[in-house]
C-alpha positions in Angstrom: -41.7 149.6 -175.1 -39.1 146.3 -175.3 -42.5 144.3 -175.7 -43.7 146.3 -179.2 -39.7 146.6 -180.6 -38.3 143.0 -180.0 -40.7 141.4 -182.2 -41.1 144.0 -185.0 -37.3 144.0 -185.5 -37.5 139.7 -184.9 -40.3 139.6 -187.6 -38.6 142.5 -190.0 -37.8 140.0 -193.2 -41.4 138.5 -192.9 -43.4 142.0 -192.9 -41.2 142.6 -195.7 -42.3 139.0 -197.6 -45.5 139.8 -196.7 -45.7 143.4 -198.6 -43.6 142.3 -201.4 -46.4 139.5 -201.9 -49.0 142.6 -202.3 -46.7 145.3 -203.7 -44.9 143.1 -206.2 -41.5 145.5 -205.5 -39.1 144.4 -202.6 -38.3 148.3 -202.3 -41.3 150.0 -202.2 -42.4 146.8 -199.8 -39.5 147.7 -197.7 -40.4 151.4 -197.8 -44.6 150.1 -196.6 -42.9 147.9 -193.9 -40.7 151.3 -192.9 -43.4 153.6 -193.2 -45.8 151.4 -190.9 -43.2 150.8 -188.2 -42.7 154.7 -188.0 -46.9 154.6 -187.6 -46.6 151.6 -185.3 -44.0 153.7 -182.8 -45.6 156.8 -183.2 -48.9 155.2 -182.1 -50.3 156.1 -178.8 -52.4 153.0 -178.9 -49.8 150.0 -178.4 -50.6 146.1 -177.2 -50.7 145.5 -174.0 -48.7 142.3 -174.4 -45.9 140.8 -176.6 -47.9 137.9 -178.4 -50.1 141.1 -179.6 -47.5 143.1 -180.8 -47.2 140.8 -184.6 -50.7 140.4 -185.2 -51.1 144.5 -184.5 -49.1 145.4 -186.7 -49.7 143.4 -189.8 -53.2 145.6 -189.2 -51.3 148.5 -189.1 -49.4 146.8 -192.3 -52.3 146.1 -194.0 -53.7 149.7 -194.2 -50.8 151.2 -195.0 -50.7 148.7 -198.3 -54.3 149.3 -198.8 -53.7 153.6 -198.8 -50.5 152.6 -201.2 -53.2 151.2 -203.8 -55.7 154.3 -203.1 -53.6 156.7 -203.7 -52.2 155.2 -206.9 -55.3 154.8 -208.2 -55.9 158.6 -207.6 -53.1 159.7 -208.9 -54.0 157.4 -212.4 -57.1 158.7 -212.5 -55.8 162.6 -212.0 -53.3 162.0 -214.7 -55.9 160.4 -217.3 -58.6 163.4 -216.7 -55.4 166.0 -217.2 -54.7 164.1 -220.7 -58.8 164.1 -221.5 -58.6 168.2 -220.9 -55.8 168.5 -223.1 -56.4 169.4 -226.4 -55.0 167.2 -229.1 -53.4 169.9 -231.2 -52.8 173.3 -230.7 -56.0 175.9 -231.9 -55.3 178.1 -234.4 -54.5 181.4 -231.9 -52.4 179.2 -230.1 -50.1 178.6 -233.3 -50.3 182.2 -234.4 -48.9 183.5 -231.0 -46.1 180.5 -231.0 -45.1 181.4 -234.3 -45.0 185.4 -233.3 -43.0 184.4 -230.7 -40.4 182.7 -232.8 -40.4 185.8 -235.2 -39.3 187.9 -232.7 -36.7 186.0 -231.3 -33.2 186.8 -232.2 -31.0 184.2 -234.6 -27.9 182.4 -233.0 -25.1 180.9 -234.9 
């Protein structure tokens, strides 16, 4: 296991460069480069040897910034059809039972 950590902890500030280059945002890249090295260790799939361990991660780096963008642009689109459904202005039942409800409530001082 030495042969994955040493030179993911050696190369930490780089992976960090590197997702800050594609994130624009040194804390979400540091929060990318975390979440990938909890994917990296986790992994049952590891490099067999220590010159493998960089270039395996950066994959592992690169997917993560990749799912980052996806789900972003999910969540844009999800918010701009929720604004698309809803209606501009009130209909007119809609401001009837608003303003019922008002009537009925009690008067504070």
């Amino acid at each position: 296991m030495k042969h994955v950590e040493e030179p993911l902890l050696a190369n930490l500030q780089t992976f960090v460069a590197f997702a800050r280059k594609r994130v624009g945002d040194l804390h979400l890249a540091e929060d990318v480069v975390q979440d990938s090295l909890v994917k990296a260790l986790a992994s049952a799939r590891k490099p067999a040897k220590e010159e493998d361990t960089v270039a395996w991660f950066y994959r592992i780096l690169r997917r993560s910034i990749i799912d980052l963008y996806r789900r972003r642009d999910a969540s844009k689109r999800a918010l701009e059809r929720f604004q698309r459904e809803l209606p501009d202005s009130p209909t007119t039942s809609e401001e009837r039972l608003l303003c019922q409800c008002f009537k009925t409530a009690p008067l504070r001082a």
